[in-house]
LUMVO-105556 format. One record per residue (C-alpha): residue number from 1; y, x, z. Coordinates in Angstrom, 1 decimal. Layout:
r seq=NUM c2=Y c1=X c3=Z
...
END
This chain:
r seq=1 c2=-41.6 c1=-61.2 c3=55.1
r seq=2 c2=-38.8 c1=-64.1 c3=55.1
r seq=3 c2=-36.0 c1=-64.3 c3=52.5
r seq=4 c2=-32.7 c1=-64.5 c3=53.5
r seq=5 c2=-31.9 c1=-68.5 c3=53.7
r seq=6 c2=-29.8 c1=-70.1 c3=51.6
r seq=7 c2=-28.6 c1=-72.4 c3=54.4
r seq=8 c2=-28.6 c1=-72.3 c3=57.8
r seq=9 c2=-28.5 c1=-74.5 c3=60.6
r seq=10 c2=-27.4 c1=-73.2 c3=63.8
r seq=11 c2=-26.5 c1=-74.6 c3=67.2
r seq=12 c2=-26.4 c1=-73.8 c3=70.5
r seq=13 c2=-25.4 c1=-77.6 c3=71.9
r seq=14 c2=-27.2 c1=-79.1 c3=74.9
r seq=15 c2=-30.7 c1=-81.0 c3=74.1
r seq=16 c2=-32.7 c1=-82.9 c3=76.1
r seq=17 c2=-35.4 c1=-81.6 c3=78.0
r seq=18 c2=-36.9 c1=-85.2 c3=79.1
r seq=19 c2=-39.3 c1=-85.7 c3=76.6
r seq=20 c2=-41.4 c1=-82.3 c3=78.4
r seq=21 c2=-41.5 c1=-82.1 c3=82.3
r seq=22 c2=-42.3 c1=-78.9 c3=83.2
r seq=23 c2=-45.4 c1=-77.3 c3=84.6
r seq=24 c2=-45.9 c1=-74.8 c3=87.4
r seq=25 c2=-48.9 c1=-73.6 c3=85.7
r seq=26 c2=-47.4 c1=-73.1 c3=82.5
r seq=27 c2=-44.9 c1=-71.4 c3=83.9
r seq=28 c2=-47.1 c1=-68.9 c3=86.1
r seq=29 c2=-49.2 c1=-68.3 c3=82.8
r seq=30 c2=-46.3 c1=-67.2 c3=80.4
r seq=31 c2=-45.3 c1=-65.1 c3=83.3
r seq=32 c2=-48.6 c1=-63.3 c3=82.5
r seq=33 c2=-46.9 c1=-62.0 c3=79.9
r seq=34 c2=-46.5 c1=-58.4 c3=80.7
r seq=35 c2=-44.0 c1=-55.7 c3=79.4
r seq=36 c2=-46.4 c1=-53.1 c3=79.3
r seq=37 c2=-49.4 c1=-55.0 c3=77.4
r seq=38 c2=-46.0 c1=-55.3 c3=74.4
r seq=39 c2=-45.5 c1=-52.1 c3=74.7
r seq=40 c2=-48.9 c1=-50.7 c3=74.3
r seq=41 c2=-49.6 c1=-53.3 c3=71.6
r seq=42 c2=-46.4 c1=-52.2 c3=69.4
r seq=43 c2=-47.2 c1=-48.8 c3=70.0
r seq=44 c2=-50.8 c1=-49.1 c3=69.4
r seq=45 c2=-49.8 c1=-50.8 c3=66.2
r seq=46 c2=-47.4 c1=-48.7 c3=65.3
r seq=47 c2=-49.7 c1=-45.6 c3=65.1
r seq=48 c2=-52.0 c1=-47.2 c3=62.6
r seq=49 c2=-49.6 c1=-46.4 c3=59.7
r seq=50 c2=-48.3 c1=-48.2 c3=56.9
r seq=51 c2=-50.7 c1=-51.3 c3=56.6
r seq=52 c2=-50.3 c1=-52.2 c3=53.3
r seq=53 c2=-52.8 c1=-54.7 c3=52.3
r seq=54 c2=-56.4 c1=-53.5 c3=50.8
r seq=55 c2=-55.3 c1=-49.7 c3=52.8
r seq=56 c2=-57.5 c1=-48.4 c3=55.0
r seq=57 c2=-54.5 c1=-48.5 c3=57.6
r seq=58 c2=-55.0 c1=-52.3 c3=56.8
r seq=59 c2=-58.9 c1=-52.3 c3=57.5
r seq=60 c2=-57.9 c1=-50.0 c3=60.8
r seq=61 c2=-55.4 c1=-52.6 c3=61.9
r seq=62 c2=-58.2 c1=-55.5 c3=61.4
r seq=63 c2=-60.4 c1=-53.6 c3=63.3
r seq=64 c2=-58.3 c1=-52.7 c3=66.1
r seq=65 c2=-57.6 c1=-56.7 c3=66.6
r seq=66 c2=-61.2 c1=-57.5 c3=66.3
r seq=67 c2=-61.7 c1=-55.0 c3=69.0
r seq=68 c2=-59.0 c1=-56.2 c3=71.1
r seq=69 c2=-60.4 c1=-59.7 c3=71.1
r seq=70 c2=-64.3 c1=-58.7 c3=72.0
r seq=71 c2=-62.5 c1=-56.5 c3=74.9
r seq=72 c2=-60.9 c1=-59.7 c3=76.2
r seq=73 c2=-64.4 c1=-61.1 c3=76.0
r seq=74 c2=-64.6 c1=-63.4 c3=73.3
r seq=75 c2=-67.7 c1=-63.8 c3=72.0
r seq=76 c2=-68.9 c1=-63.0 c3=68.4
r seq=77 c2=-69.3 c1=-66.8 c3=68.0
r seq=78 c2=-65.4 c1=-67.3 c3=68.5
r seq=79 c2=-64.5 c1=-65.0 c3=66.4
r seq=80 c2=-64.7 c1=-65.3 c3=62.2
r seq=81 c2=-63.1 c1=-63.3 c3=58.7
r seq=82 c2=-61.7 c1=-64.7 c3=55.8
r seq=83 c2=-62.6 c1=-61.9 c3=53.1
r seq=84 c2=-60.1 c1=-62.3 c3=50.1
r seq=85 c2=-59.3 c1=-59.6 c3=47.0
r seq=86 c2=-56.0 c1=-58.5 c3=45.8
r seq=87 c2=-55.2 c1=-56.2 c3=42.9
r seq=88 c2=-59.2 c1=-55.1 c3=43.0
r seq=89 c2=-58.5 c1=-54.3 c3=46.8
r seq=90 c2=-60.4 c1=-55.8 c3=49.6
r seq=91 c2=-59.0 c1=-57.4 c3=52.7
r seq=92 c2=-59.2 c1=-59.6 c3=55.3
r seq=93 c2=-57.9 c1=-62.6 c3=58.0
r seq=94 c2=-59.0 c1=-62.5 c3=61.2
r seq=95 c2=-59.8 c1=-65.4 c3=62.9
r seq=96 c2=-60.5 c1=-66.7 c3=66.4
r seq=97 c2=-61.8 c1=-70.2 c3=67.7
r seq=98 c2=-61.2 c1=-71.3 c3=71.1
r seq=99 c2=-62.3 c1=-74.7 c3=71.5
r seq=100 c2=-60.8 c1=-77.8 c3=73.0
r seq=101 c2=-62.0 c1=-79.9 c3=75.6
r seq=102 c2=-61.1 c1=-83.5 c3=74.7
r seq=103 c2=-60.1 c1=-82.8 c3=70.6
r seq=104 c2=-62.6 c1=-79.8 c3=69.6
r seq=105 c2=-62.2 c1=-80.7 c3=66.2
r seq=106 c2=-58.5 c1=-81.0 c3=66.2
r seq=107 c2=-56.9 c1=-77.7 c3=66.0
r seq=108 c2=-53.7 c1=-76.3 c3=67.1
r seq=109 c2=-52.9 c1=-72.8 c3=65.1
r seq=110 c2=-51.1 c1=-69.9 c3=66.2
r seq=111 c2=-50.6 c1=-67.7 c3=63.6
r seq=112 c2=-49.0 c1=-64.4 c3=62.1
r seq=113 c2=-49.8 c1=-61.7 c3=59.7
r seq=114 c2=-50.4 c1=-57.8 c3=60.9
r seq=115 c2=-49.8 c1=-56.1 c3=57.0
r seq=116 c2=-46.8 c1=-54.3 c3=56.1
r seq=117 c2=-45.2 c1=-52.0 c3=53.8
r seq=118 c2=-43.0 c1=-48.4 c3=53.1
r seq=119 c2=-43.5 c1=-48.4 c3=57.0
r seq=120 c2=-45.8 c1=-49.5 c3=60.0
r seq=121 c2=-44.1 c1=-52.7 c3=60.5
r seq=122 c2=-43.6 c1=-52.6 c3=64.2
r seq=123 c2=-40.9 c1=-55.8 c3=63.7
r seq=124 c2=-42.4 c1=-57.1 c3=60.8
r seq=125 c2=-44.9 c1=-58.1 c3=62.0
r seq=126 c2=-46.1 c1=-56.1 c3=64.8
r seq=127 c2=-43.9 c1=-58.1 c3=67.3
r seq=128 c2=-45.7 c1=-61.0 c3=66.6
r seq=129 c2=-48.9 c1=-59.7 c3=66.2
r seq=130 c2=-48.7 c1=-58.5 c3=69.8
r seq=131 c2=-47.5 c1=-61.7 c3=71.4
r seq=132 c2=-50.5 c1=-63.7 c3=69.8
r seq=133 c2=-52.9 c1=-60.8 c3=71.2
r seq=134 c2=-50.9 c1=-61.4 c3=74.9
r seq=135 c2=-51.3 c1=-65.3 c3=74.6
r seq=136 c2=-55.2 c1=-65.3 c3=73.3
r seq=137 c2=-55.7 c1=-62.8 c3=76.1
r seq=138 c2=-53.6 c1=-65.1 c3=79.2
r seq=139 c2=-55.3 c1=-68.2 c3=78.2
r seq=140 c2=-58.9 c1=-67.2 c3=77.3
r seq=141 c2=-60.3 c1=-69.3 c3=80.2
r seq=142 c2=-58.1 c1=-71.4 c3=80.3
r seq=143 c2=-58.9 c1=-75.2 c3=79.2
r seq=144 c2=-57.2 c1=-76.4 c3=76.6
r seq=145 c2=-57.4 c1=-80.3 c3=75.3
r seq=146 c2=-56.7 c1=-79.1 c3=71.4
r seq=147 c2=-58.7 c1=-76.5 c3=70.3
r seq=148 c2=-56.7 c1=-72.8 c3=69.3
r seq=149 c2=-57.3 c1=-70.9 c3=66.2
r seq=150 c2=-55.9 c1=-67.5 c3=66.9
r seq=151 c2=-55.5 c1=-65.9 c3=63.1
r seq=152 c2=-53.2 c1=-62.9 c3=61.6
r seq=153 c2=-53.5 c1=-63.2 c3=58.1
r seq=154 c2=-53.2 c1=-60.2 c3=55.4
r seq=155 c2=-51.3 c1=-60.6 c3=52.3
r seq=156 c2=-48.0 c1=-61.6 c3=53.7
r seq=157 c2=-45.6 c1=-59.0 c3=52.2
r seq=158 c2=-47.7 c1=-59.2 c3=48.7
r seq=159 c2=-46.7 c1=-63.0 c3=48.5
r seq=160 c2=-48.3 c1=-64.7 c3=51.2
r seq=161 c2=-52.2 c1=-64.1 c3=49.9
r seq=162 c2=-54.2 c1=-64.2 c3=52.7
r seq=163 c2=-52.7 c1=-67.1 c3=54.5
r seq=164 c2=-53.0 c1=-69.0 c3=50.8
r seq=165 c2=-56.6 c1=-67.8 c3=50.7
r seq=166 c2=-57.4 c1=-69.3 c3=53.8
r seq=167 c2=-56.2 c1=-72.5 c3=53.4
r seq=168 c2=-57.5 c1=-73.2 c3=49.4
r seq=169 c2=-61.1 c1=-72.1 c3=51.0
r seq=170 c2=-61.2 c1=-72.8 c3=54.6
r seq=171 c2=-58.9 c1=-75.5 c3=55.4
r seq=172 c2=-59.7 c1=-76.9 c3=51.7
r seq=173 c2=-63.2 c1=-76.4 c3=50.0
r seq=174 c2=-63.7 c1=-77.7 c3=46.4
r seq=175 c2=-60.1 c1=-79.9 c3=47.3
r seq=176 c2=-61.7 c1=-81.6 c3=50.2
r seq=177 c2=-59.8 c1=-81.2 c3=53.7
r seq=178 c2=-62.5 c1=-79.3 c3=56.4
r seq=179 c2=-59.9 c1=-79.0 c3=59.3
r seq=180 c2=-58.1 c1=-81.4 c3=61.1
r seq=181 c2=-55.1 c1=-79.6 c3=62.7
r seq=182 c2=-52.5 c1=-80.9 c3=64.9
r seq=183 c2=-49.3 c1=-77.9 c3=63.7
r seq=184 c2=-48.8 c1=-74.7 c3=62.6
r seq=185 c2=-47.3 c1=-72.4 c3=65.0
r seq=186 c2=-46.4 c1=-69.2 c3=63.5
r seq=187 c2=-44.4 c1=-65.7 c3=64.8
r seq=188 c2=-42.8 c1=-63.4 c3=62.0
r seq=189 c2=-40.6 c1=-61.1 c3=63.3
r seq=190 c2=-39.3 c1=-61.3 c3=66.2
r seq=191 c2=-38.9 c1=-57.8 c3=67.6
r seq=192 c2=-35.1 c1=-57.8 c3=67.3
r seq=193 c2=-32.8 c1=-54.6 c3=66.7
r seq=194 c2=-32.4 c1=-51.9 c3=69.4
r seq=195 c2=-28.6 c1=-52.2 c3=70.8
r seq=196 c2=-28.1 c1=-55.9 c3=69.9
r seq=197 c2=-27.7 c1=-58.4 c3=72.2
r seq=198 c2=-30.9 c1=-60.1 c3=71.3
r seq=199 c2=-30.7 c1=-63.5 c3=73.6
r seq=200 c2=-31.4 c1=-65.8 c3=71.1
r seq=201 c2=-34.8 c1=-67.2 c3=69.0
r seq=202 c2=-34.2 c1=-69.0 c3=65.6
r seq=203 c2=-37.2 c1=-71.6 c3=65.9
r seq=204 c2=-38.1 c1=-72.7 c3=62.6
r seq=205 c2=-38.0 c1=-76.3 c3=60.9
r seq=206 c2=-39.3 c1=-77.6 c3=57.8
r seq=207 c2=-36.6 c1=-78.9 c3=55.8
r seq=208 c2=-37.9 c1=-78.3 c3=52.6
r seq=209 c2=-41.2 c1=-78.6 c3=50.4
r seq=210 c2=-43.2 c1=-82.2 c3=50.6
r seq=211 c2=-40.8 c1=-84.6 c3=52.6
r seq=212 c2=-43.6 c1=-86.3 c3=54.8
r seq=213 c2=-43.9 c1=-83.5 c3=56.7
r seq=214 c2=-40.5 c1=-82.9 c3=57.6
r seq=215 c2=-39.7 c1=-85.4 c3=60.6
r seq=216 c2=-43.0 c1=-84.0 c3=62.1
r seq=217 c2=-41.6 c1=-80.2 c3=61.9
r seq=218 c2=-38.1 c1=-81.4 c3=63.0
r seq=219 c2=-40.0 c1=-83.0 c3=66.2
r seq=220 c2=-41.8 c1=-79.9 c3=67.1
r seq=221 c2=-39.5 c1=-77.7 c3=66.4
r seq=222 c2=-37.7 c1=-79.5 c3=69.2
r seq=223 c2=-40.4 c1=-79.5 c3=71.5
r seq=224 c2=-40.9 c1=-75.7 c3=70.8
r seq=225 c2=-36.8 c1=-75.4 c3=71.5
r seq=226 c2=-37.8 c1=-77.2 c3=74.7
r seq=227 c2=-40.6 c1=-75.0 c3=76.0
r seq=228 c2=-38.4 c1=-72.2 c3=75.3
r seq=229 c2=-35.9 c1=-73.1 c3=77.6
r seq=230 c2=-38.5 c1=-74.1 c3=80.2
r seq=231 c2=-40.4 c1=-70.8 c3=80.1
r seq=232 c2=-38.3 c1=-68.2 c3=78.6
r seq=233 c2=-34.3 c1=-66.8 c3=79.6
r seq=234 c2=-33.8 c1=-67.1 c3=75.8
r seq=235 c2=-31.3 c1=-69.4 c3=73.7
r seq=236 c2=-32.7 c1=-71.3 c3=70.8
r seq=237 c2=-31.4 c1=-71.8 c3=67.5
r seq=238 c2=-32.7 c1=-73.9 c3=64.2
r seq=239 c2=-33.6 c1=-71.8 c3=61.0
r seq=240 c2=-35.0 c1=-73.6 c3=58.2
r seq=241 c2=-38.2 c1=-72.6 c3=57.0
r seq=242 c2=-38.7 c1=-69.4 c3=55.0
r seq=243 c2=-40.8 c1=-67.9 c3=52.5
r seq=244 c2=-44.0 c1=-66.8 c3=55.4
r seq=245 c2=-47.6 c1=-67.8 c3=56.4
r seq=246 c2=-47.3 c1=-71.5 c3=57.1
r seq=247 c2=-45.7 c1=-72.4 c3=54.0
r seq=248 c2=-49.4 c1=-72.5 c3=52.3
r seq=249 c2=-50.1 c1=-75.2 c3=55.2
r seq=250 c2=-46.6 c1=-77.1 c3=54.4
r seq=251 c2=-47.8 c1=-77.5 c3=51.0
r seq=252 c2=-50.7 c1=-79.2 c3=52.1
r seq=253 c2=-48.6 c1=-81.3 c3=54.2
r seq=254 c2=-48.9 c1=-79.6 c3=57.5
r seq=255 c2=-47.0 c1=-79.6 c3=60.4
r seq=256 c2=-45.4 c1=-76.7 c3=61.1
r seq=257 c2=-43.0 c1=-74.3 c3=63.1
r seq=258 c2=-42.6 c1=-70.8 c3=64.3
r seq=259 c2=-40.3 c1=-68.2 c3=65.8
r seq=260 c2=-38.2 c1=-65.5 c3=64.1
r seq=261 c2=-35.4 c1=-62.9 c3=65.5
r seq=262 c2=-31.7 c1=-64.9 c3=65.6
r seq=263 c2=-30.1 c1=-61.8 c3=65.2
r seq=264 c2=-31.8 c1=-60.2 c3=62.0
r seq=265 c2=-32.4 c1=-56.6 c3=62.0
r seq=266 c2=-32.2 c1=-54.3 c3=58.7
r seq=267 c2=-35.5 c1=-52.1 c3=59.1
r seq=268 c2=-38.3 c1=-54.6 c3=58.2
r seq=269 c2=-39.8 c1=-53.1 c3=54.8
r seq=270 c2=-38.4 c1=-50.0 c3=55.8
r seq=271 c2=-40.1 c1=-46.9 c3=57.0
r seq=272 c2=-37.1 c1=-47.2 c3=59.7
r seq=273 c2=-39.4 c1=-50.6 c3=60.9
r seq=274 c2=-40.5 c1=-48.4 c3=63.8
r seq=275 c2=-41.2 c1=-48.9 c3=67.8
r seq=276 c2=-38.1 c1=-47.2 c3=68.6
r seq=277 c2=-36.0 c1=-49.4 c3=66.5
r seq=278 c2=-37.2 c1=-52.8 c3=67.7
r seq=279 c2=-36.3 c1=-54.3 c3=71.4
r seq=280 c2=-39.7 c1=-54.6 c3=73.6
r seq=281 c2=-37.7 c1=-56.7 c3=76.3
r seq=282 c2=-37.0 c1=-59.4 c3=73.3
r seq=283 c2=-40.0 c1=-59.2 c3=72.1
r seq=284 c2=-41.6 c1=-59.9 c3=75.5
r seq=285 c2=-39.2 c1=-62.8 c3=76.4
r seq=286 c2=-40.5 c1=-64.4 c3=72.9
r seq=287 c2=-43.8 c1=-63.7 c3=74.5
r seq=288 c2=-43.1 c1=-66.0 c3=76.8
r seq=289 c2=-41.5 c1=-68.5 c3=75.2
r seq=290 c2=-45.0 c1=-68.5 c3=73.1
r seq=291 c2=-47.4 c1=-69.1 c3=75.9
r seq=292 c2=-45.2 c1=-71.5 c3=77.6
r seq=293 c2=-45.1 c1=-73.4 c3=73.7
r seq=294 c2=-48.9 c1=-73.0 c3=73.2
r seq=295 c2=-49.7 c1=-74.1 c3=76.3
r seq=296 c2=-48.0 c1=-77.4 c3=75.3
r seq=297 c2=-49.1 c1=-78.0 c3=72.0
r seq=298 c2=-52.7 c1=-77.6 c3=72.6
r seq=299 c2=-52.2 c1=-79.6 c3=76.2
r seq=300 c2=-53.6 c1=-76.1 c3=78.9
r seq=301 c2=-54.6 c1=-77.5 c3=82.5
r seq=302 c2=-51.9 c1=-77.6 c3=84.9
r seq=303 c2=-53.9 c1=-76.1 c3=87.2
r seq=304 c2=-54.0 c1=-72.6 c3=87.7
r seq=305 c2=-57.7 c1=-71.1 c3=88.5
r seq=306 c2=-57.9 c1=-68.2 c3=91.2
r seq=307 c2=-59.4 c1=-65.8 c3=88.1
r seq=308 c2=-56.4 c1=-66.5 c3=86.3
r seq=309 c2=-54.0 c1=-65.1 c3=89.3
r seq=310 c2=-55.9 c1=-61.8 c3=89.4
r seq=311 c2=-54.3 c1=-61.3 c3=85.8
r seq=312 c2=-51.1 c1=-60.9 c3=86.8
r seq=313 c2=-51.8 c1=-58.8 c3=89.8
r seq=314 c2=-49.6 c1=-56.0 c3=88.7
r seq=315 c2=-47.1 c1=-55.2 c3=90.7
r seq=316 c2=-45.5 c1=-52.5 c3=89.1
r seq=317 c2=-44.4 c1=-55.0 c3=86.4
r seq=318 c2=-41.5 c1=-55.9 c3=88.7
r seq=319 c2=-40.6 c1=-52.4 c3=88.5
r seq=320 c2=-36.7 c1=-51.8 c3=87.3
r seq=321 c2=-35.5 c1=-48.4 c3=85.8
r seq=322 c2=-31.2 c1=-47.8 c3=85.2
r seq=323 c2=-29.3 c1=-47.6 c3=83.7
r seq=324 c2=-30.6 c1=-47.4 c3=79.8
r seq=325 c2=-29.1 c1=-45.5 c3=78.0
r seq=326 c2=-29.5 c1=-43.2 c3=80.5
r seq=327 c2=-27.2 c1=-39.9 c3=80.6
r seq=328 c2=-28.3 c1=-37.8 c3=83.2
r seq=329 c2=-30.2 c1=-40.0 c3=86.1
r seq=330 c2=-32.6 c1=-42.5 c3=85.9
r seq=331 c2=-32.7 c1=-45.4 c3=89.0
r seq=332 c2=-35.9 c1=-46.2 c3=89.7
r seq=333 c2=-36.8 c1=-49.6 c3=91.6
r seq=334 c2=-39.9 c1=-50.3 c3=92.8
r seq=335 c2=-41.6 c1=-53.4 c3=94.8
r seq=336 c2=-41.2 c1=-52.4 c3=98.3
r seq=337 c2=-45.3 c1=-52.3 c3=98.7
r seq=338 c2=-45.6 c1=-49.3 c3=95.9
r seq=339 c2=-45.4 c1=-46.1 c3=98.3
r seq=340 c2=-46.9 c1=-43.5 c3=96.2
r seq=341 c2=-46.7 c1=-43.2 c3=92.3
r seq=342 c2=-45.7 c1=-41.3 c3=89.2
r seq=343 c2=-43.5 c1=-41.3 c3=86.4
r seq=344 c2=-44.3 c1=-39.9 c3=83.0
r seq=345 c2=-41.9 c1=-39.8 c3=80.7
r seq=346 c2=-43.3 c1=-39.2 c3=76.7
r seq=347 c2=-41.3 c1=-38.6 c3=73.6
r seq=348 c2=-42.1 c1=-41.0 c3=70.7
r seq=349 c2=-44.4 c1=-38.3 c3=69.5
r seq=350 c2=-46.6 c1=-38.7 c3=72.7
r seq=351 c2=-45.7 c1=-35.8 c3=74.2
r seq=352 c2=-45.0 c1=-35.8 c3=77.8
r seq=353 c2=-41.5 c1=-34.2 c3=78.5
r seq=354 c2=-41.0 c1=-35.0 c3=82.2
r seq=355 c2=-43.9 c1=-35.5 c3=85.0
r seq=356 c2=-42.5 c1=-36.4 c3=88.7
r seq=357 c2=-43.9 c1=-38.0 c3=92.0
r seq=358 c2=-42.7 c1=-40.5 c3=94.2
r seq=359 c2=-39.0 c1=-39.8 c3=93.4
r seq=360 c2=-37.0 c1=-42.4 c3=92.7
r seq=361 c2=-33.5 c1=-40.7 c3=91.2
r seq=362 c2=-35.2 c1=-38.5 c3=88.0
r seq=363 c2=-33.2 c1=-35.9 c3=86.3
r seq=364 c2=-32.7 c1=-36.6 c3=83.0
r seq=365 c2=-29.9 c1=-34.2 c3=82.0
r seq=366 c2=-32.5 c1=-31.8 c3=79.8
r seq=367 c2=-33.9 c1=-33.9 c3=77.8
r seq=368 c2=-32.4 c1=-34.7 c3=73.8
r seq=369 c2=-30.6 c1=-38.0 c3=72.8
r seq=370 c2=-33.5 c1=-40.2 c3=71.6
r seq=371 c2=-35.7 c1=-43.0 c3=72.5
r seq=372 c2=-38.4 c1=-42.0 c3=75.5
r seq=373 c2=-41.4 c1=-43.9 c3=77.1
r seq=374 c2=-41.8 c1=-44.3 c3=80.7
r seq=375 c2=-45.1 c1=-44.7 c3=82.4
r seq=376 c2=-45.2 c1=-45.4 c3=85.8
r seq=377 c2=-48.5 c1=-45.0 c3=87.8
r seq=378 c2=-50.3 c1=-45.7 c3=90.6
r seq=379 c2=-53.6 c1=-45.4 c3=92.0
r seq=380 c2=-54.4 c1=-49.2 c3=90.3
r seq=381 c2=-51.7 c1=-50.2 c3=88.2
r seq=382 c2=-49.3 c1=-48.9 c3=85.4
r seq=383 c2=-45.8 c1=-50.0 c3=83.7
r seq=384 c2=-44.6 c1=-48.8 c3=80.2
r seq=385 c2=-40.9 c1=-48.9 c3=79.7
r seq=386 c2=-39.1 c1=-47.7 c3=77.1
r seq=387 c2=-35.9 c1=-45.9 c3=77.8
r seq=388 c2=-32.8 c1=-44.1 c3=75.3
r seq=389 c2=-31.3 c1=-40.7 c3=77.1
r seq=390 c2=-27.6 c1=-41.0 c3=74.8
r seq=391 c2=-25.3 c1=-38.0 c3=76.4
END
């Protein structure tokens, strides 16, 4: 949830990219990133409903993170809840620890919430939920000097509960401070709008709330408008900050910043906030501005380890499929390597409408107007697309 600001800072002029060299490693990481783990995220999310908090579809979606983290082998140990009630409901934050090598008691936070209502929230906030899950996933091994709390917080949409929760009884207990953190980092979303030109990222700056705290934002902010150009093809914008989950740190004097879509889409509280209404290449490109970011902030190696390389061993991500819209072909160009594959091509119901082998010009002249998902196989590997057929 973010209100509509009542001013607005925008610029697109030159800034300076001195203060940040950039880093080979940080760049091979974000380009872990895949468009296929977004896609399967959103979707995946997507299918769990209308998470409104206290729901079972709200329980579901906690459980389907948790799940998510223990399958990209974090232990129990990393991984905590924050149980809070609202309106006689139960609910939950999920958190996970990765600690730092040189500050383990100094925290950097990236954060979002995974609730929504009167739809499933695939922009608001499933775009940001599934960028967190890519970037705990890319740098699980990797060392970090600043520790990382992964968290998506509840409550959002109801008035920012569970992120308030967790900070007046984790961060704070009986008024006394337990956690030292460096910033806030948070993603709200930042899926975009199918059919806009979605090239640009607002990243958010505290100019508001307790005044201490804003030079702090405004300097990170900059370094996070920094790290997007290094590691991302996006623009960057300023957006003051809004009404979401790291406003309960502001107020404690935090430092804080975050992502959220330049362009602003219609559907969020909507049951129109679906998967075929946000823009999965947008939503990826954030991705990687958010690893790059993270990588930063909580100072990764700049050296790459030979398990780390094996993540991103996917060649099928290269793949390129055109035009889209489609009318009645689809181009399909593979890496010159891939000999022998698939295409599946699904409605948004699931159901596979077209099935063909090793061709590379697909026939799509039968199929209705509407938004399609294309799976690509082979023997080892797999790429989701999502395409539009628009006669």
């Amino acid at each position: 949830m973010k209100k509509i600001p009542t001013f607005l800072l925008f610029s697109l002029s030159a800034f300076s990219l001195n203060a940040q060299s950039f880093v080979q490693a940080y760049q091979d990481r974000a380009n872990m990133v895949t468009q296929t783990n977004i896609t399967t995220n959103l979707q995946e999310f997507a299918n769990l409903g209308i998470k409104t908090t206290g729901s079972t579809a709200n329980n579901n979606a906690f459980n389907w993170l948790k799940n998510k983290y223990l399958a990209f082998g974090y232990s129990a140990a990393q991984i905590s809840e924050d149980a809070f009630t609202y309106n006689g409901n139960s609910s939950k934050n999920l958190i996970i620890t990765k600690t730092g090598t040189v500050y383990p008691n100094k925290y950097v936070i990236i954060c979002g919430h995974f609730d929504s209502i009167n739809g499933p929230g695939v922009n608001d906030n499933g775009s940001g939920t599934s960028i967190i899950l890519e970037a705990a996933r890319i740098l699980k091994n990797v060392p970090t000097e600043y520790s990382v709390k992964f968290i998506h917080f509840s409550g959002e949409e109801q008035g920012l509960i569970g992120s308030s929760h967790y900070v007046n009884n984790v961060v704070y207990q009986n008024n006394i401070k337990q956690l030292d953190i460096k910033l806030v980092f948070n993603l709200d979303q930042v899926g975009g709008k199918m059919g806009n030109n979605n090239n640009t990222i607002y990243c958010d700056e505290d100019q508001g709330g307790l005044s201490g705290n804003n030079a702090a934002s405004s300097d990170v902010t900059q370094q996070l408008r920094n790290c997007t150009a290094l590691y991302s093809p996006l623009l960057t914008a300023v957006d003051p900050a809004e009404d979401t989950d790291y406003i309960p740190f502001e107020g404690k004097g935090e430092v804080i910043t975050g992502f959220f879509e330049r362009i602003r889409s219609n559907y969020p509280h909507t049951s129109n906030d679906t998967f075929a209404n946000t823009d999965p290449v947008y939503i990826y490109n954030v991705g990687k501005a958010s690893v790059g970011a993270l990588q930063h902030f909580a100072v990764a190696s700049a050296s790459l380890l030979k398990t780390e390389e094996l993540l991103s061993n996917n060649p099928l991500e290269l793949i390129k499929i055109y035009p889209n819209p489609a009318k009645d072909f689809l181009n399909i160009e593979l890496p010159k390597d891939v000999k022998n594959f698939k295409i599946e091509i699904s409605d948004m119901n699931g159901r596979l409408v077209l099935n063909k082998e090793n061709e590379t010009k697909v026939n799509v002249s039968g199929l209705t107007n509407g938004t399609y998902i294309a799976t690509t196989k082979t023997k080892d590997h797999k790429a989701v697309r999502k395409i539009i057929i628009g006669k």
